[in-house]
C-alpha positions as CSV (number, residue, x, y, z in Angstrom):
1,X,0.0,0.0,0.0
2,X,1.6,3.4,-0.7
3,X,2.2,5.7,1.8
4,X,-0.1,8.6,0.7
5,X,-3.2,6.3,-0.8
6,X,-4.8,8.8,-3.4
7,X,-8.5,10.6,-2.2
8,X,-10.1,8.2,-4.3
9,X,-9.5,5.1,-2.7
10,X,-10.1,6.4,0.4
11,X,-13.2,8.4,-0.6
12,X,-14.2,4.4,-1.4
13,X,-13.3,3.4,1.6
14,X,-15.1,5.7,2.8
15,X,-18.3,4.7,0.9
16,X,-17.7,1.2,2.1
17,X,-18.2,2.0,5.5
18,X,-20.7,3.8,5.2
19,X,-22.5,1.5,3.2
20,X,-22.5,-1.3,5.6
21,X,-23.2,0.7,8.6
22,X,-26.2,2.6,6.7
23,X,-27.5,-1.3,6.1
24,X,-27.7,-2.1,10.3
25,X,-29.4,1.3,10.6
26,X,-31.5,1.6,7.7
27,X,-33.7,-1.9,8.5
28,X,-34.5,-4.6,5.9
29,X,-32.8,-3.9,2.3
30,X,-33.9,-6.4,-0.1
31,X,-30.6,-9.2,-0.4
32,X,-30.6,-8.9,-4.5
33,X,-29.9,-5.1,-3.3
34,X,-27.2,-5.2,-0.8
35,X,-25.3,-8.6,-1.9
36,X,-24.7,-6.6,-5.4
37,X,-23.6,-3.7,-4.2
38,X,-21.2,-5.7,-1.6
39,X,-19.5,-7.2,-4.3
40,X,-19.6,-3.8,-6.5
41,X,-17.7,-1.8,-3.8
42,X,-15.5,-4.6,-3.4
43,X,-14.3,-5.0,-7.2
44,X,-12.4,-1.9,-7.6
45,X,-10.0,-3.3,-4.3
46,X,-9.5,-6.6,-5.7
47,X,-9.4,-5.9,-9.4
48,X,-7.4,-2.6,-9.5
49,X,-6.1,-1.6,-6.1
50,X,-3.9,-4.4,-5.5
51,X,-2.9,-4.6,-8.8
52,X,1.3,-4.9,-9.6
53,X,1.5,-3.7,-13.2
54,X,0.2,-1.2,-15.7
55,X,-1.5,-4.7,-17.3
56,X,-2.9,-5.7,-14.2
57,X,-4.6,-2.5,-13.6
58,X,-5.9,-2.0,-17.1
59,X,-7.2,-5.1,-17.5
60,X,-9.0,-5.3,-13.7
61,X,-10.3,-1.9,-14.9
62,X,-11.9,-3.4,-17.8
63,X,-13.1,-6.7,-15.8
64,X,-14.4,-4.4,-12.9
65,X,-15.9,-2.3,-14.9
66,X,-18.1,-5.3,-16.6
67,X,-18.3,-6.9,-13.3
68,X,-20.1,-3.5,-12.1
69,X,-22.8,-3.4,-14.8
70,X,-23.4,-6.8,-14.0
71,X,-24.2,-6.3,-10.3
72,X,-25.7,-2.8,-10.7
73,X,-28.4,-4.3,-13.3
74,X,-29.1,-7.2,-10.3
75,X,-29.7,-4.7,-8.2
76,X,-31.6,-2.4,-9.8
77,X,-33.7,-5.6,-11.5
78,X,-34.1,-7.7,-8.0
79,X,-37.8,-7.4,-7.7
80,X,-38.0,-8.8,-11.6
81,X,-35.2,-11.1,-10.8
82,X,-37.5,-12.4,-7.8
83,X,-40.7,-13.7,-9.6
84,X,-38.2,-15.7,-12.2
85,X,-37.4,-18.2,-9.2
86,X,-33.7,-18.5,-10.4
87,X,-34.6,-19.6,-14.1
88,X,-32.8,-17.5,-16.8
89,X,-35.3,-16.3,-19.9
90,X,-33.0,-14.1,-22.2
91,X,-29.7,-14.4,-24.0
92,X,-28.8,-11.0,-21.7
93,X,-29.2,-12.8,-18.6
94,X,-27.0,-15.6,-19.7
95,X,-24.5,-12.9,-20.8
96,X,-24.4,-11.3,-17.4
97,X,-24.7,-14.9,-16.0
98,X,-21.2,-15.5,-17.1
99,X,-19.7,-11.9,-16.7
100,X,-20.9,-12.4,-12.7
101,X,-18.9,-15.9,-12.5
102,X,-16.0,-14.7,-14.4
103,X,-15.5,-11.5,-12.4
104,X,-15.7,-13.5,-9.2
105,X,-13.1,-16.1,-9.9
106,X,-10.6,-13.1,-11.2
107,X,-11.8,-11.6,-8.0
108,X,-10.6,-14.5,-6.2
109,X,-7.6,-15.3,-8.2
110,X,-6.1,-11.6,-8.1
111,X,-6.7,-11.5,-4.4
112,X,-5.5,-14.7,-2.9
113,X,-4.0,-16.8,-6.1
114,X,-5.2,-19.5,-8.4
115,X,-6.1,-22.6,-5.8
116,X,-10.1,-21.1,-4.6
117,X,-10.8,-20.2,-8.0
118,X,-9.6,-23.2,-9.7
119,X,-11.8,-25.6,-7.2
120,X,-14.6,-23.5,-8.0
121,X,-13.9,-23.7,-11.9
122,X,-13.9,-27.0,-11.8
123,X,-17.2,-27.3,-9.5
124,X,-18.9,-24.7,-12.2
125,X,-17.5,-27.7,-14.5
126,X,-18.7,-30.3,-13.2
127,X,-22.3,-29.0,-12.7
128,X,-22.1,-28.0,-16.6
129,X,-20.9,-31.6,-17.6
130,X,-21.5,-34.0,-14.6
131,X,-24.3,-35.6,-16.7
132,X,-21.5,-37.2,-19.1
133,X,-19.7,-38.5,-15.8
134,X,-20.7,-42.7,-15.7
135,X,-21.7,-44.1,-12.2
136,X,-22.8,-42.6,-8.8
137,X,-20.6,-39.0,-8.7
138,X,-22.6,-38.3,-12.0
139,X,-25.9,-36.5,-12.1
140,X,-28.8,-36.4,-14.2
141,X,-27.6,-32.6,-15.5
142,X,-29.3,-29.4,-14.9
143,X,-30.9,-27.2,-17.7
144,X,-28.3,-23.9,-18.5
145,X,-30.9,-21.3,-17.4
146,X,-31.7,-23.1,-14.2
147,X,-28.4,-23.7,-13.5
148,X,-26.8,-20.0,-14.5
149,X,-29.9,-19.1,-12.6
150,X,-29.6,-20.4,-9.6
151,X,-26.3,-19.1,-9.1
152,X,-26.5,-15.3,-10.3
153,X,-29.9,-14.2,-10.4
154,X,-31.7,-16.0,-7.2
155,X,-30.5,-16.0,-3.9
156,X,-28.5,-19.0,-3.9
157,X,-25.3,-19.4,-5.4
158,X,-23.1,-16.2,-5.0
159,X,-26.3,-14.2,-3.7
160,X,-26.4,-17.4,-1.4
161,X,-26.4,-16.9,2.3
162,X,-22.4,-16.9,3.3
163,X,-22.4,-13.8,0.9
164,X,-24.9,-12.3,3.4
165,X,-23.0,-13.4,6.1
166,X,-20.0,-11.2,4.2
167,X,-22.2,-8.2,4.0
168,X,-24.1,-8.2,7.6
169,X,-21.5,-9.1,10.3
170,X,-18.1,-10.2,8.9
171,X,-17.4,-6.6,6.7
172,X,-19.0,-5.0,10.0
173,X,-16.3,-6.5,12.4
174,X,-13.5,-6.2,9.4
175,X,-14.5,-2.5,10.3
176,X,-13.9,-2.0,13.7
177,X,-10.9,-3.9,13.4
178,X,-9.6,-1.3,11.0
179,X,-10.8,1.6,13.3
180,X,-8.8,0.1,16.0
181,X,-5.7,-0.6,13.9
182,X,-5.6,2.5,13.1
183,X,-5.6,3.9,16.3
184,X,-3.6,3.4,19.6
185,X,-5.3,-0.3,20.4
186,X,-1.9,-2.1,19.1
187,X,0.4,-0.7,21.4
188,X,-2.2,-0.8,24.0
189,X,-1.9,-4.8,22.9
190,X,1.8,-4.8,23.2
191,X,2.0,-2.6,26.5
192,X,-0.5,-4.9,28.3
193,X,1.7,-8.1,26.9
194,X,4.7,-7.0,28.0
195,X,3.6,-5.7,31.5
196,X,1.8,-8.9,32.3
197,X,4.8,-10.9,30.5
198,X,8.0,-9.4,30.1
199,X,9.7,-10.1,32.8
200,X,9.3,-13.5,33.5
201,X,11.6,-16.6,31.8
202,X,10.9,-16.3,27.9
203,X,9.2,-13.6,28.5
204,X,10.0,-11.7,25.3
205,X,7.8,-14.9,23.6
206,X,5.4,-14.3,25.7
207,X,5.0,-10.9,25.1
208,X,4.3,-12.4,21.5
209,X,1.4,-14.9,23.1
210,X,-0.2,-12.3,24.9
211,X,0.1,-9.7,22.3
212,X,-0.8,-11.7,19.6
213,X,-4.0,-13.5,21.2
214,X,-4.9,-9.6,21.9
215,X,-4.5,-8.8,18.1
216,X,-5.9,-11.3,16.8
217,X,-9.1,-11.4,18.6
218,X,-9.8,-8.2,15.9
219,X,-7.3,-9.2,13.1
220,X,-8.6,-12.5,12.6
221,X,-6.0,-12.9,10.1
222,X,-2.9,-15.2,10.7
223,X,-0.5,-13.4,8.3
224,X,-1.5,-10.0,9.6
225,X,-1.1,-10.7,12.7
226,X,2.3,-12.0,12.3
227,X,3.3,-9.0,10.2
228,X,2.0,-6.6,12.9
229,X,3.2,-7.8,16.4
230,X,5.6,-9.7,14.4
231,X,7.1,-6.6,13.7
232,X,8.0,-5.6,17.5
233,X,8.2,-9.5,18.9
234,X,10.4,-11.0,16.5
235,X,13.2,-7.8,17.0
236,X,13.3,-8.4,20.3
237,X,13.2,-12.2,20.8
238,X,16.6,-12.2,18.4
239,X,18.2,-9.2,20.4
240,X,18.0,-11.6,23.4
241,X,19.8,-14.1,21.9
242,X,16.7,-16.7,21.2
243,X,17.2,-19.0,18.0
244,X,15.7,-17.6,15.0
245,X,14.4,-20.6,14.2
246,X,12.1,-20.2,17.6
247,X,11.3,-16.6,17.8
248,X,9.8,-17.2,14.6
249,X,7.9,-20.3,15.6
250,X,6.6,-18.5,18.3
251,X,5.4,-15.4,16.4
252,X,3.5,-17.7,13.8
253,X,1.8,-20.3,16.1
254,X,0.7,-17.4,18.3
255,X,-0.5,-15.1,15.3
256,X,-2.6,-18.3,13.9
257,X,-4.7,-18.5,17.1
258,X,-6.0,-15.1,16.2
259,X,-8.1,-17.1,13.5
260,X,-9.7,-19.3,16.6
261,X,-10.2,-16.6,19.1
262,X,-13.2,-14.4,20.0
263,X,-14.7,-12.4,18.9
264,X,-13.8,-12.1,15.0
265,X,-12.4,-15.8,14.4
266,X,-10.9,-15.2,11.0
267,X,-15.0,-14.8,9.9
268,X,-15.6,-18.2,11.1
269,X,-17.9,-17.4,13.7
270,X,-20.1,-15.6,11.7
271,X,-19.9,-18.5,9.1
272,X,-20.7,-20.9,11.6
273,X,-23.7,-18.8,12.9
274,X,-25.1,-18.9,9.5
275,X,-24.6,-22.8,8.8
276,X,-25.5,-23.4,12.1
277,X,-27.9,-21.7,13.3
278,X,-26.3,-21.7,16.6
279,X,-26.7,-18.1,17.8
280,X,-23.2,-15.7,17.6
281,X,-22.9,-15.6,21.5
282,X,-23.1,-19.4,21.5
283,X,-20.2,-19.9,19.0
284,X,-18.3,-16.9,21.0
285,X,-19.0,-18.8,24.4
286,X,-18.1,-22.5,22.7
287,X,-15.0,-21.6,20.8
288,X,-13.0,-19.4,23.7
289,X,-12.2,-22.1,26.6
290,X,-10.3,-24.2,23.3
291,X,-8.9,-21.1,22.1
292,X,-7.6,-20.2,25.8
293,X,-6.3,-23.7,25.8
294,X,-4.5,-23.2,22.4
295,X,-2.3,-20.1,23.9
296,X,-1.7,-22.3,27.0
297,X,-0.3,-24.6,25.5
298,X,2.1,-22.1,22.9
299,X,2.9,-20.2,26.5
300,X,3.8,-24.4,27.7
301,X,5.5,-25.2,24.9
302,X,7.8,-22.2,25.6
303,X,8.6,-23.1,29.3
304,X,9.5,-26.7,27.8
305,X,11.6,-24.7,25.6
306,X,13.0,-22.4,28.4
307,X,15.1,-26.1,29.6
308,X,16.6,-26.3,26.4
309,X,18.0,-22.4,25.5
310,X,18.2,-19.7,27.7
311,X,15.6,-17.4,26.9
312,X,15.6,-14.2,28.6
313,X,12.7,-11.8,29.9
314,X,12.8,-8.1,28.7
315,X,15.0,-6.0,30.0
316,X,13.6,-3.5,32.4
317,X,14.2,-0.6,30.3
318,X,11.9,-2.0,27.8
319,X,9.0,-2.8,30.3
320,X,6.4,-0.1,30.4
321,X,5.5,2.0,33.1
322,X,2.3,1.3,34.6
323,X,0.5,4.4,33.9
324,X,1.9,4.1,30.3
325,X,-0.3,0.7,29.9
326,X,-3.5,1.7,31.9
327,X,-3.6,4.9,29.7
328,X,-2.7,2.7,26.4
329,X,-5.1,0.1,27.4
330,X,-8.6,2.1,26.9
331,X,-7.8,2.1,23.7
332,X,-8.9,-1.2,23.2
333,X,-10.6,-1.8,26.6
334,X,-13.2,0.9,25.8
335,X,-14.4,-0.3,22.6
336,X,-14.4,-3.9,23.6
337,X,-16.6,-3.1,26.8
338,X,-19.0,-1.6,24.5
339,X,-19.1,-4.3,22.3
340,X,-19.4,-6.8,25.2
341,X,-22.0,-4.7,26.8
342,X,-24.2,-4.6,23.3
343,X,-24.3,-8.0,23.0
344,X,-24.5,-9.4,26.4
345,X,-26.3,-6.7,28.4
346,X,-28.1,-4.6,25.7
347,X,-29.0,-7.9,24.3
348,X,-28.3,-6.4,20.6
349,X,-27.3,-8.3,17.8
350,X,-23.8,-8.5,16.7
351,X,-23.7,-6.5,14.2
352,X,-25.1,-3.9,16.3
353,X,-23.3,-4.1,19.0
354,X,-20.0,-3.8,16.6
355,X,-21.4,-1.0,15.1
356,X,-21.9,1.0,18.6
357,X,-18.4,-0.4,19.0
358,X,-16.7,1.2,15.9
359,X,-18.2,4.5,16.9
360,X,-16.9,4.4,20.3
361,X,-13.4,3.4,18.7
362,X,-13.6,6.5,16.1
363,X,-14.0,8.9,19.1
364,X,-10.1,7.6,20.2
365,X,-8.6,8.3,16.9
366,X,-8.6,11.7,18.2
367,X,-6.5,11.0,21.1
368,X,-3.2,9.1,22.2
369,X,-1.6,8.1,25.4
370,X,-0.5,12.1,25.8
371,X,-4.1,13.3,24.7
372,X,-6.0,15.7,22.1
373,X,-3.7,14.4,18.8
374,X,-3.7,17.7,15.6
375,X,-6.1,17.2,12.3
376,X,-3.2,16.0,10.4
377,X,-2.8,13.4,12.9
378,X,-6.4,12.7,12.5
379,X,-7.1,12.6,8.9
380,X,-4.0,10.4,8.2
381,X,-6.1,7.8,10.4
382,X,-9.4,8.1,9.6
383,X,-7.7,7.9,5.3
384,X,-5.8,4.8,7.4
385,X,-9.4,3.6,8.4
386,X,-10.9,3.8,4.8
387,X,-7.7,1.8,3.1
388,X,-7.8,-0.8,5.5
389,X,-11.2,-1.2,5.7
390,X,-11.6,-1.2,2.4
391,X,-8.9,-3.8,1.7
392,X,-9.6,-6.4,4.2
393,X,-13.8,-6.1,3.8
394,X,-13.2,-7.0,-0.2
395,X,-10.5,-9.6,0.1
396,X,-13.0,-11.6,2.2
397,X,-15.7,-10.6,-0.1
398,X,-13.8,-12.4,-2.7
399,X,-13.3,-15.5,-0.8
400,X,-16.7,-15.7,0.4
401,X,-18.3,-15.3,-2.9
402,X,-15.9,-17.2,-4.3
403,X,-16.3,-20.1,-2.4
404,X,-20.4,-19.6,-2.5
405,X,-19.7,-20.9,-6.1
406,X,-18.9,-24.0,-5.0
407,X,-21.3,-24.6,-2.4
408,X,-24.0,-23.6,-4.6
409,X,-23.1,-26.2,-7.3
410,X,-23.0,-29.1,-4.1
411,X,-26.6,-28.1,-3.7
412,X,-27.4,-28.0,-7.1
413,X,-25.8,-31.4,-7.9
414,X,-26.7,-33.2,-5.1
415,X,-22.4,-34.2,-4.9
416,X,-22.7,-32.9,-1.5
417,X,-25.0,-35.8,-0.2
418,X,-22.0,-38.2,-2.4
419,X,-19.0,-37.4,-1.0
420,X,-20.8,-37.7,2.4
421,X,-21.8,-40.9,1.5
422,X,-18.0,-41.8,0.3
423,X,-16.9,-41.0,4.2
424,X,-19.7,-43.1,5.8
425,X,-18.6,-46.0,3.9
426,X,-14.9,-45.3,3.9
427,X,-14.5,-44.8,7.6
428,X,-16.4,-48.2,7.8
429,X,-19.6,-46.1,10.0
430,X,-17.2,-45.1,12.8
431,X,-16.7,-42.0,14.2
432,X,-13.1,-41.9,14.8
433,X,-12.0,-42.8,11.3
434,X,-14.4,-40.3,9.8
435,X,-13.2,-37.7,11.8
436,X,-9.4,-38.5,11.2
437,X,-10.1,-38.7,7.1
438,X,-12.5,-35.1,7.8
439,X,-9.0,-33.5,9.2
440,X,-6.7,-35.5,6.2
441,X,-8.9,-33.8,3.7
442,X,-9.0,-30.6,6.0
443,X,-5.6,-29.7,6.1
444,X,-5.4,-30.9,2.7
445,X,-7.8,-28.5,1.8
446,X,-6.5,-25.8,3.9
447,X,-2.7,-26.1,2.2
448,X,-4.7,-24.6,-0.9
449,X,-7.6,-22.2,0.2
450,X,-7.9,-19.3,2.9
451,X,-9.3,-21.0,6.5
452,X,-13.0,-20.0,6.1
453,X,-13.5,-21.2,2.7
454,X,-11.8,-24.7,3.5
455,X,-13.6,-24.6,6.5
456,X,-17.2,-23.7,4.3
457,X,-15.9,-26.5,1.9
458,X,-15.1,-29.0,4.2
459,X,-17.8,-28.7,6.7
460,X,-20.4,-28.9,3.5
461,X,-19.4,-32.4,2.0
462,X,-18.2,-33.7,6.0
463,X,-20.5,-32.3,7.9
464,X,-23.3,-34.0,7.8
465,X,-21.5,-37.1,8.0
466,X,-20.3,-36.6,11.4
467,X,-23.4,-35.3,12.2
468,X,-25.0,-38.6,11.2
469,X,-22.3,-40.4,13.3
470,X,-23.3,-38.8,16.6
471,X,-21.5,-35.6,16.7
472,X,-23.6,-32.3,17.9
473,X,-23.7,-29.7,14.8
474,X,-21.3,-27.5,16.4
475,X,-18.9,-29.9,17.4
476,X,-18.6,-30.9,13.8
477,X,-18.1,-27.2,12.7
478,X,-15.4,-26.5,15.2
479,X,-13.8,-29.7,14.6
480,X,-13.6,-28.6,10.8
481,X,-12.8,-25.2,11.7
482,X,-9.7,-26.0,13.9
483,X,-8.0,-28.4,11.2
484,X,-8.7,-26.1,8.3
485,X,-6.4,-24.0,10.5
486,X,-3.8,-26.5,10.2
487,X,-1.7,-25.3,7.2
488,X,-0.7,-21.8,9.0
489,X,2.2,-24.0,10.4
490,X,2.1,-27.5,8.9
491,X,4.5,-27.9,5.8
492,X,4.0,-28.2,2.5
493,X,2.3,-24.6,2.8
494,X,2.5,-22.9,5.5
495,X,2.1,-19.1,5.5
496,X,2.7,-18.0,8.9
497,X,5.6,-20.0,9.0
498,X,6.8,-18.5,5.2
499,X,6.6,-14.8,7.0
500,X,7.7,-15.2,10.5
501,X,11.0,-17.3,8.5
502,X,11.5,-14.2,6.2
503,X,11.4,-11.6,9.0
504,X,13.8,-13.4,10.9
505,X,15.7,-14.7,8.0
506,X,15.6,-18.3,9.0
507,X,15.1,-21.5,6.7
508,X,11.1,-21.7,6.9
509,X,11.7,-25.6,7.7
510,X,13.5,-24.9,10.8
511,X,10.9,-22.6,12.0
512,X,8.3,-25.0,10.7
513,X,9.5,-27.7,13.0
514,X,9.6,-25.6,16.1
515,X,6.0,-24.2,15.3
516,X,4.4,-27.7,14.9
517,X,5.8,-28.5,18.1
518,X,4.6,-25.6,20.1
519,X,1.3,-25.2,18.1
520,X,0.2,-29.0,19.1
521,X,-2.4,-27.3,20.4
522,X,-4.0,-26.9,16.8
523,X,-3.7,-30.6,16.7
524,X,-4.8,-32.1,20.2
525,X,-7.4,-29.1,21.1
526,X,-10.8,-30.6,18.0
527,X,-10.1,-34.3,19.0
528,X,-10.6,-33.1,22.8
529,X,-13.8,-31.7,21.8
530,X,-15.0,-35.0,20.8
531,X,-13.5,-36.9,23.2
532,X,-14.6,-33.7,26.0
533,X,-18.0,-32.6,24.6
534,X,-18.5,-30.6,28.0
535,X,-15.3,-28.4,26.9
536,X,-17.3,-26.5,24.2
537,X,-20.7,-26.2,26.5
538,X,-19.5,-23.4,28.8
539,X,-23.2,-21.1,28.7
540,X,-24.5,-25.1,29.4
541,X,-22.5,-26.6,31.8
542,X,-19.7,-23.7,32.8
543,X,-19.1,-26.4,35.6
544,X,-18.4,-29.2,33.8
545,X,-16.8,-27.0,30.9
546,X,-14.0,-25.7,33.4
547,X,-13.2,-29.4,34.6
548,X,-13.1,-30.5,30.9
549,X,-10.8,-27.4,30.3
550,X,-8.6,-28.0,33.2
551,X,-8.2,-32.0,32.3
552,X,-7.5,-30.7,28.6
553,X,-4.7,-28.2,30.2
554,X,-2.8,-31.3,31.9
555,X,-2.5,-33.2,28.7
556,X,-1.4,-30.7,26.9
557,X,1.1,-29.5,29.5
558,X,2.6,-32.7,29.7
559,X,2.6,-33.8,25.5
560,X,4.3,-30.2,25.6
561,X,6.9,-31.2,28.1
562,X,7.6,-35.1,26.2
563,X,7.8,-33.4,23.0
564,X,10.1,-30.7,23.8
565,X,11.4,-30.9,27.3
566,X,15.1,-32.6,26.9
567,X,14.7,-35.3,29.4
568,X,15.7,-38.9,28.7
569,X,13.6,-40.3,25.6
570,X,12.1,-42.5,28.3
571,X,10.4,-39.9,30.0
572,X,9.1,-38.1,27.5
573,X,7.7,-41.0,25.9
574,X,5.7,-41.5,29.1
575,X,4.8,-38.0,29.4
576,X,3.2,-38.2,26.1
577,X,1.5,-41.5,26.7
578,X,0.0,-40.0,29.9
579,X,-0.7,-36.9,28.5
580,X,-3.0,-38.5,25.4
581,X,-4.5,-40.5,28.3
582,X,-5.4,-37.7,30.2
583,X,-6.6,-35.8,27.1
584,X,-8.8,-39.2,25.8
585,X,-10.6,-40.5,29.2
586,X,-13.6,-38.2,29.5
587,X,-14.2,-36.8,33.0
């Protein structure tokens, strides 16, 4: 991003915001209305913003500016569009039919690289040309209009409801994370980590837990957070004399569990709310005992580590004062309280509750930890506001779209209900082997797509085969959820490894190895929510939830110890026997 972003891109940043916060005030906009427009605001960002090249931005102005005819005329046709029940009846229609597809997967593509597009190409493919496929992953075909249809003109397919789920809640909470990026809430994050954490043993990797758990609670993004708090940790870890190798390990393990943390959950939650039907508090309330657990066992993992290098707490001269982080932490603590308070004691909705946020965090943009800030100061955050926003609401606009593509042709097909089917019988109707292939084709999966959309693939075709083996619904989406996750920091692909390694300048295997052993957590953490359904029923059983939690925290403190503790290899061994024990026998 340049350093002086021209007016016009923030003037549509601008209009991005605005448009999403008029939608929770203004009451009920028709979908084939707001789902349009949505993807309309989100095509200049993907098509021409992030463009490297003269070419690249020619030719995304030329696709954009087809893509936004396209999902103008939707918009302005919806109540046509709504009495033709998804069934095409012109040669125009068809036309903008494939101008919609085509701009989505160059949407995709040009935002996050070929892998989502392709799987959705080759989904669009098989629902043209399944019928010529012999045997049971065939189907009996699908006219062109009904199919076309279905997926541009109806509210299914890329109209379908994850895109409303991209337009209600997720670009909301994108927003307020950009309001407090863009403020004084990060080094309120890193003052708070190192206060709490600086001074004990490996206390500049702690810094990096604590901070990074705090940043990605709004980031949501893996690789973001790394870049961010990465940015301070990852300096100072090395300047203490930790291995590279580790301090980058420790930046990436900790910035993935920003993606499984309340309340923005890489977009997950809101996902999950949506396929569901589990209330947002409910997901909030069942994902943040595992995700407490998963920086337990990263801050673990560090003590084991501790035995093996000397790794140093910060020097007092970096530690802040104490007034310095109760000043620094209202930044965050006062928009968070308000967001807390909308949803659990105004009883709002989410999206409602953010929004009273993200007015409460624009007030602080006009002040820092020494008070009142100048206008220049000012408009270079609220123009810091709009790019951001901007950015980060259309990448996942893309994604989500994108991958609405696919799950639209599953319904249309029926290859949902097969590949279901292919698990039942291949796991032999037992719930253990089904889950195991579920997280094989997870992290598969994940190696190639963003988290939500292997996560929205994934729990679509395996889903309902857990749930038809016993599983709760929303023990099967977090299950899903966690080992889509996998691939931040499990090789082939591993992008929070790939920039913690560069920032360090480390071989990314190195830091691979030490991150799969500290982030075990990603691993251990769904198979204890099936073998400790009480761990993810804390609004249920809070009782019963804290025992599962505190059972969970001894296996993974001692499989931390056996895997990276040096002891003699027969302890270890043992520690890790007793420690999958512990983590297996329910309470």
């Amino acid at each position: 991003m340049p350093e002086k972003p021209h007016p016009i891109w923030i003037a549509l940043g601008a209009a991005t915001i605005a448009f999403h916060l008029w939608l929770i005030f203004s009451g009920l906009v028709p979908n084939l209305i707001a789902r349009p427009i949505h993807m309309a605001l989100a095509l200049p960002w993907t098509l021409i913003f992030i463009a490297k090249t003269p070419f690249a931005r020619w030719s995304g102005a030329l696709i954009g500016a087809f893509g936004l005819f396209a999902t103008l005329w939707i918009a302005w046709n919806q109540s046509m569009l709504s009495d033709q029940y998804g069934y095409i009846n012109s040669d125009f229609q068809v036309f903008i039919a494939i101008v919609l597809l085509l701009t989505v997967l160059e949407m995709a593509r040009r935002s996050i690289g070929w892998p989502l597009p392709m799987v959705a190409s080759i989904a669009l493919a098989y629902g043209l040309f399944g019928q010529y496929i012999p045997g049971e992953f065939g189907h009996p075909g699908t006219p062109l209009q009904s199919f076309l249809g279905t997926l541009t003109i109806a509210e299914g397919g890329i109209w379908g409801s994850l895109t409303g789920v991209s337009v209600s809640i997720v670009a909301i909470f994108v927003i307020f994370g950009a309001v407090l990026n863009a403020g004084e809430a990060g080094e309120g994050f890193m003052n708070v980590a190192a206060s709490a954490a600086g001074r004990l043993k490996g206390g500049a990797a702690k810094v990096s837990v604590i901070s990074s758990a705090l940043f990605g609670s709004i980031s949501g993004s893996a690789s973001a957070n790394v870049a961010s708090t990465g940015a301070i940790t990852l300096p100072a870890m090395t300047k203490l004399g930790y291995p590279r190798s580790l301090a980058g390990a420790v930046e990436a393990v900790a910035s993935s569990g920003g993606q499984i943390m309340p309340p923005l959950m890489g977009a997950g939650a809101f996902v999950m709310v949506e396929l569901t039907g589990v209330p947002y508090t409910g997901i909030m309330a069942a994902a943040l005992l595992p995700a407490l657990l998963f920086f337990l066992a990263v801050w673990v993992g560090i003590n084991a580590f501790s035995q093996r290098y000397e790794l140093k707490g910060l020097p007092a001269d970096q530690q802040p004062a104490i007034k310095t982080v109760l000043i620094t932490s209202a930044f965050f603590l006062v928009p968070f309280s308000v967001l807390m308070w909308g949803m659990f004691g105004g009883q709002y909705t989410p999206q409602y509750a953010a929004s009273m946020a993200i007015l409460s965090a624009a007030l602080l943009l006009f002040f820092n930890a020494g008070g009142l800030i100048n206008k220049d100061q000012v408009f270079e955050r609220l123009g810091k506001v709009c790019i951001g926003a901007g950015k980060q609401v259309s990448m996942i606009a893309a994604i989500i779209i994108c991958a609405s593509i696919i799950i639209g042709v599953l319904g249309i097909t029926g290859l949902g209900v097969k590949i279901t089917s292919l698990i039942l019988s291949g796991s032999g109707g037992q719930l253990w082997p089904a889950l195991l292939l579920t997280a094989l084709a997870c992290l598969i999966l994940g190696m190639e797509v963003p988290t939500t959309a292997a996560y929205v693939i994934s729990v679509s075709v395996a889903g309902p085969a857990l749930i038809g083996l016993g599983l709760e619904p929303l023990q099967a989406h977090l299950f899903v959820f966690w080992f889509a996750l996998l691939s931040t920091i499990t090789p082939p692909v591993c992008g929070a490894v790939f920039i913690a390694a560069g920032m360090v300048e480390e071989n990314w295997l190195k830091v691979a190895g030490s991150a799969m052993a500290l982030g075990l957590g990603l691993y251990l953490i769904p198979l204890g929510m099936i073998a400790n359904p009480y761990l993810i029923q804390l609004l249920e059983y809070p009782l019963w939830a804290v025992l599962s939690a505190l059972k969970v925290a001894v296996a993974l403190t001692l499989v931390s110890y056996g895997i990276i503790a040096p002891k003699p290899i027969i302890v270890r061994l043992g520690l890790v026997i007793v420690g999958t024990g512990v983590l297996f026998v329910p309470v």
